[in-house]
C-alpha positions, 0 to 999 in steps of 0.5 A: 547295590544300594550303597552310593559307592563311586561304582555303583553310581557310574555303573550298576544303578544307570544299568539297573536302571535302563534293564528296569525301564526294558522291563517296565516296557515289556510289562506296558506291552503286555509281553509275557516274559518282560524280564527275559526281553528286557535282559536281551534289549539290554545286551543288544543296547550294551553290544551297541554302545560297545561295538566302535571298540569291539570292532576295532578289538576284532580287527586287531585279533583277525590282522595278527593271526594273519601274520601268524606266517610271519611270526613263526618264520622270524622265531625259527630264523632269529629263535637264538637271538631275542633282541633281533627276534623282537626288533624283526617282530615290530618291523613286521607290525609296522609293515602291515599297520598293526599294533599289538596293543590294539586288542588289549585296551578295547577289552580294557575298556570294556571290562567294568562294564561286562563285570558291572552286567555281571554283578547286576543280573547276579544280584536280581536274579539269583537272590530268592527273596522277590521282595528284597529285590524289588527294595533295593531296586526302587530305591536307586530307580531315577524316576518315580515311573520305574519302580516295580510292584512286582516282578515277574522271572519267567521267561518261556516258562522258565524261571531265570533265577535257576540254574542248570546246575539245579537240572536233577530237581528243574529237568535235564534240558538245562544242561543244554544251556551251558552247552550252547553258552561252550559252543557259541564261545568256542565258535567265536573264537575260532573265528577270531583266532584262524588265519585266512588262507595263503594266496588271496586278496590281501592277506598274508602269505606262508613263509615256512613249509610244514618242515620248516614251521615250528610250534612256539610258546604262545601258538600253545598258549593260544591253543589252549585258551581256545580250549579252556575259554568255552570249557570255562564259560560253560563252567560259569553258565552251569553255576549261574542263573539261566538269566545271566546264561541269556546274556551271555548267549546273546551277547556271544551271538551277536558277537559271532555276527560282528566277528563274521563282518570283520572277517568278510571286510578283511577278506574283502581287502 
């Protein structure tokens, strides 16, 4: 963390440093739990400054699994012909306006930033030694104002450096964490990935029958990722420390909350 690398000065220390300025405001607040609060101001900041590209993430995913219809009706009538398969694919995308890109490069440019939130609630968090922590931290803090004394990891009577994993010797409850993290995960997806009803406003009608319809690679493919993603994300809440799961949970929330908004602007259309 400390090292004054390229990404640790345009990634981790401003993160370091914002996460550490919530905190000293909970503590000037006389909040209890300063750490935990601090961590959700930070990922509602986080989910805010991320939210023009998210939502345009959002709105591309809601929009192609729209033309679901569509695309499976082109693959059973061009299913021997791959260059017209494609051609009619593109065809179909400009009809709607839709760029198959568009969802890819709003998580392009969101990952070093999710991976640098990541590496810095590891490294506070899940490093036993309080006074290493507080070290390395005064030393890439901005301002003489924001370096702690003292650092307090409780949160409700938990302690964020633990980890569900560490249920038998910490409680049972933990094993809830990773659960909620699974199903928020798995709710957005959902979300994300099922296609509005035929028939309403503005959406796609079907255009194939349930004989006609034909189940190709990437609806499988698709499947699957819903399933293994919140398998794989409680997986990750279940080995890391209860305060990254706080980040993951929130930040999947509001996630949720913004996925609801885009569906009901789609719905609206």
């Amino acid at each position: 963390m400390t090292n004054p690398t390229f990404w640790n000065q345009f990634l981790i220390w401003p993160i370091v440093n914002l996460l550490v300025a919530f905190y000293k405001l909970f503590e000037w607040l006389h909040i209890p739990g300063p750490m935990g609060f601090a961590i959700i101001l930070l990922t509602l900041a986080i989910r805010f400054l991320l939210y023009p590209i998210m939502n345009a993430q959002l709105k591309s995913a809601k929009k192609m699994a729209a033309l679901k219809p569509h695309l499976d009706a082109l693959s059973a009538k061009h299913k021997d012909d791959k260059t017209k398969l494609q051609q009619a694919h593109m065809a179909l995308y400009k009809e709607h306006g839709v760029n198959p890109a568009a969802g890819c490069l709003p998580m392009l440019l969101q990952l070093p930033v999710l991976i640098a939130l990541y590496n810095v609630f590891y490294q506070v968090l899940s490093n036993g030694n309080l006074e290493k922590i507080m070290t390395d931290v005064n030393q890439v803090v901005y301002h003489s104002a924001l370096r702690i004394s003292a650092l307090d990891l409780t949160f409700f009577g938990v302690n964020l450096g633990i980890k569900p994993s560490q249920w038998q010797t910490h409680g049972w409850w933990l094993l809830a964490i990773p659960l909620i993290t699974a199903v928020l995960q798995w709710y957005q997806t959902k979300l994300m990935t099922t296609s509005p009803p035929a028939g309403g406003s503005g959406q796609v009608p079907a255009l194939v029958t349930k004989d006609e319809k034909k189940t190709d690679t990437a609806a499988e493919m698709q499947k699957q990722m819903a399933l293994i993603t919140p398998i794989m994300f409680g997986y990750f809440a279940f080995q890391f420390p209860v305060g990254l799961a706080l980040y993951w949970n929130v930040f999947g929330l509001f996630g949720i909350i913004q996925q609801l908004l885009v569906n009901k602007e789609q719905s609206d259309k």
